[in-house]
C-alpha positions as CSV (number, residue, x, y, z in Angstrom):
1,X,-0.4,-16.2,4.1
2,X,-1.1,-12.6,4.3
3,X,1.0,-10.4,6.2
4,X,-1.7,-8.8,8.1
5,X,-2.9,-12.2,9.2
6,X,0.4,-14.0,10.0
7,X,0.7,-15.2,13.1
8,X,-2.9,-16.0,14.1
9,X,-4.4,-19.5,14.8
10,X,-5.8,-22.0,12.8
11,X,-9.1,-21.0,15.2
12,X,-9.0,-17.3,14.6
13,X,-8.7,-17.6,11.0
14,X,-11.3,-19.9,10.7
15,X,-13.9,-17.5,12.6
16,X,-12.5,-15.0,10.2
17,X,-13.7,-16.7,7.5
18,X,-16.2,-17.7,8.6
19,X,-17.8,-14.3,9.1
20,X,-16.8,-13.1,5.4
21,X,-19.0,-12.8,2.9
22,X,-18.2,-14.7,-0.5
23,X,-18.7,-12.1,-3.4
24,X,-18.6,-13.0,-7.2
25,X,-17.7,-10.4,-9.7
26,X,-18.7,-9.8,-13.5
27,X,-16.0,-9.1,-16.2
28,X,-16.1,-5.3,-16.0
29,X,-17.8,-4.9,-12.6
30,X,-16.4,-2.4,-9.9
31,X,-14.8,-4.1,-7.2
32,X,-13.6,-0.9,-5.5
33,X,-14.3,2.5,-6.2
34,X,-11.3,5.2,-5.6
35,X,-12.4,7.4,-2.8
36,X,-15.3,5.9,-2.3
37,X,-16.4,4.6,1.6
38,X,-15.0,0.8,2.4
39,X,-16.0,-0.9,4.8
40,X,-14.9,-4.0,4.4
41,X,-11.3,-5.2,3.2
42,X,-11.5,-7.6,0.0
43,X,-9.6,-10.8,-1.0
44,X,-9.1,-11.5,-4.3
45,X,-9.6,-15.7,-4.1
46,X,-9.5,-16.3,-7.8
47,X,-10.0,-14.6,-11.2
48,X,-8.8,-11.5,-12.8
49,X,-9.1,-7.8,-12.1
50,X,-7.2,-4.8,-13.0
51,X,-6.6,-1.4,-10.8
52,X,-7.2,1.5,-13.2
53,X,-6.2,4.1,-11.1
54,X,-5.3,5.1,-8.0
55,X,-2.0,6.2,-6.1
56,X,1.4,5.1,-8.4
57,X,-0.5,3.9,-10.9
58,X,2.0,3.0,-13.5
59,X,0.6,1.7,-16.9
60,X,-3.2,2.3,-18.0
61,X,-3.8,-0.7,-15.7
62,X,-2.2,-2.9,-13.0
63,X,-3.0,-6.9,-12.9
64,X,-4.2,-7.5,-9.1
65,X,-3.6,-10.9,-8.8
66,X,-5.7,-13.5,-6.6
67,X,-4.3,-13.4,-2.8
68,X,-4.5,-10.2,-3.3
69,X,-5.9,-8.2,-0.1
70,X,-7.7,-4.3,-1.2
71,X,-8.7,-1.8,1.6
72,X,-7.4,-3.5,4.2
73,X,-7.5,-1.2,6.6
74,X,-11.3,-1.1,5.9
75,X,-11.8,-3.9,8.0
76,X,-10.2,-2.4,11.0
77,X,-10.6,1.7,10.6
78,X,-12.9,4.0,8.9
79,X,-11.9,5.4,5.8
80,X,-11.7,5.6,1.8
81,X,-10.6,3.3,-1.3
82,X,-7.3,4.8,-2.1
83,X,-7.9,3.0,-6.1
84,X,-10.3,1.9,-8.0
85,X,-10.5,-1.9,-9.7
86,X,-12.2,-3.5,-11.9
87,X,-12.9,-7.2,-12.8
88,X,-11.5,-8.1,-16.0
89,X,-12.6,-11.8,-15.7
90,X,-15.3,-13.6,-13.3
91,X,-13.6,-12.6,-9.6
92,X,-14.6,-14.3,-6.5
93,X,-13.9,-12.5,-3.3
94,X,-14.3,-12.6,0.0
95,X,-15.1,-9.3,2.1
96,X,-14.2,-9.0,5.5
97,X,-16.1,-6.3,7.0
98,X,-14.6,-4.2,9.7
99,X,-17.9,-5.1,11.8
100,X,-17.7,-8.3,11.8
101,X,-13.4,-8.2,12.6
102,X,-14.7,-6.0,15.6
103,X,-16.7,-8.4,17.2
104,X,-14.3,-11.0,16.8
105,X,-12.2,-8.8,18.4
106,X,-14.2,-7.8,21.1
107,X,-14.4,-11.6,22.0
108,X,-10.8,-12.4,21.3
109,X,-8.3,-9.8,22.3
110,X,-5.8,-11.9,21.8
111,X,-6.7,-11.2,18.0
112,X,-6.5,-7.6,18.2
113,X,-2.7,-7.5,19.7
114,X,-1.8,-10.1,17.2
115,X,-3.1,-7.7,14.1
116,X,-1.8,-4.7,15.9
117,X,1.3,-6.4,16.0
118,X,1.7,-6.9,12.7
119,X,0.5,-3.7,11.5
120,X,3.6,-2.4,13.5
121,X,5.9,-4.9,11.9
122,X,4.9,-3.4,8.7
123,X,5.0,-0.3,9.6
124,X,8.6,-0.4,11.4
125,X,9.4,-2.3,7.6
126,X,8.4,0.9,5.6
127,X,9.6,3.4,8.2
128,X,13.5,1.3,7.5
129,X,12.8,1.2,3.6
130,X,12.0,5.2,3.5
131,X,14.8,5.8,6.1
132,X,17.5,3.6,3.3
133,X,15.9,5.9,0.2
134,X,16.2,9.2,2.1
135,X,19.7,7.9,2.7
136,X,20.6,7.4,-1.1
137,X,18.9,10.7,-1.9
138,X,20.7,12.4,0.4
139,X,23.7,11.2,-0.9
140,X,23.4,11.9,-4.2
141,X,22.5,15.8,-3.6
142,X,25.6,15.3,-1.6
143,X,27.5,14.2,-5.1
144,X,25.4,16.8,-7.5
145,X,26.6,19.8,-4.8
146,X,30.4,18.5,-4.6
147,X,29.9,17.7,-8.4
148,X,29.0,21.7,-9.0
149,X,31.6,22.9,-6.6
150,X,33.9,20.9,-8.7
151,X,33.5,22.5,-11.6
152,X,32.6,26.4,-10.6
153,X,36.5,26.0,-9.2
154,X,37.5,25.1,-12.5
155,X,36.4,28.1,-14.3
156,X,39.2,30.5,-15.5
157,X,39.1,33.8,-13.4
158,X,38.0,36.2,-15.4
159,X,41.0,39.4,-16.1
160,X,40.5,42.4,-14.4
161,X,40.2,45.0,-16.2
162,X,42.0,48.1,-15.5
163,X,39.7,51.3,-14.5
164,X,40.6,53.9,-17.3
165,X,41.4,56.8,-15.8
């Protein structure tokens, strides 16, 4: 199960899928399009595609694999496709639009607090894993200054040298 959907009922998934529209995909077809307008969040329910570029992208191309969710907060938010991928085989997806996840939640506000929910969980998640890495950075600068202190007290002093006079 997706994270973003965990916790919701048999009922509200179904009425989410029931609302998404079932999109197939050529090889070599744009699925998304890097800062491009989404609207709608897509699942990758079977096939292959490939993200070719986009944030800490880290070969020439990235496998997405199926279960796979892109733009996901397209379906709840305005904004852009942070990468762009591409089909490599025949995809099919499903695209959950953000208007259709708005009325659902307009008639089930249960739904909403159950996605906002999670969204927090997530967020609290990366907030803990950026908190630990700042952590380790922070101590190694620690070790590279002590490290450097180190060895300037090592040097020889260098002689004085008398003032002719």
């Amino acid at each position: 199960m997706l994270p973003l959907f965990r916790g919701l009922t048999p009922l509200q998934l179904a009425a989410i899928a029931r609302r998404a529209d079932r999109v197939s995909y050529t090889p070599g077809a744009t699925i998304i399009e890097e800062d491009e307008v989404a609207d709608a969040a897509i699942l990758i329910v079977a096939g292959t595609a490939v993200r070719v570029s986009g944030p800490e992208l880290v070969t020439h191309a990235e496998t997405v694999a199926p279960g796979s969710l892109l733009g996901e907060a397209a379906m709840l938010v305005e904004t852009t496709y942070g990468s762009t991928v591409v089909a490599r085989t025949r995809v099919r997806a499903v695209h959950i639009t953000r208007e259709s996840l708005h009325e659902l939640i307009l008639g089930d506000p249960g739904l909403a607090d159950r996605l906002m929910q999670n969204l927090a969980d997530r967020l609290a998640q990366t907030a803990a894993i950026l908190r630990r890495a700042d952590e380790c950075l922070s101590r190694a600068t620690k070790a590279d200054s002590v490290e450097a202190d180190t060895s300037e007290a090592a040097k020889e002093p260098e002689p004085l040298q008398a003032a002719a006079g």
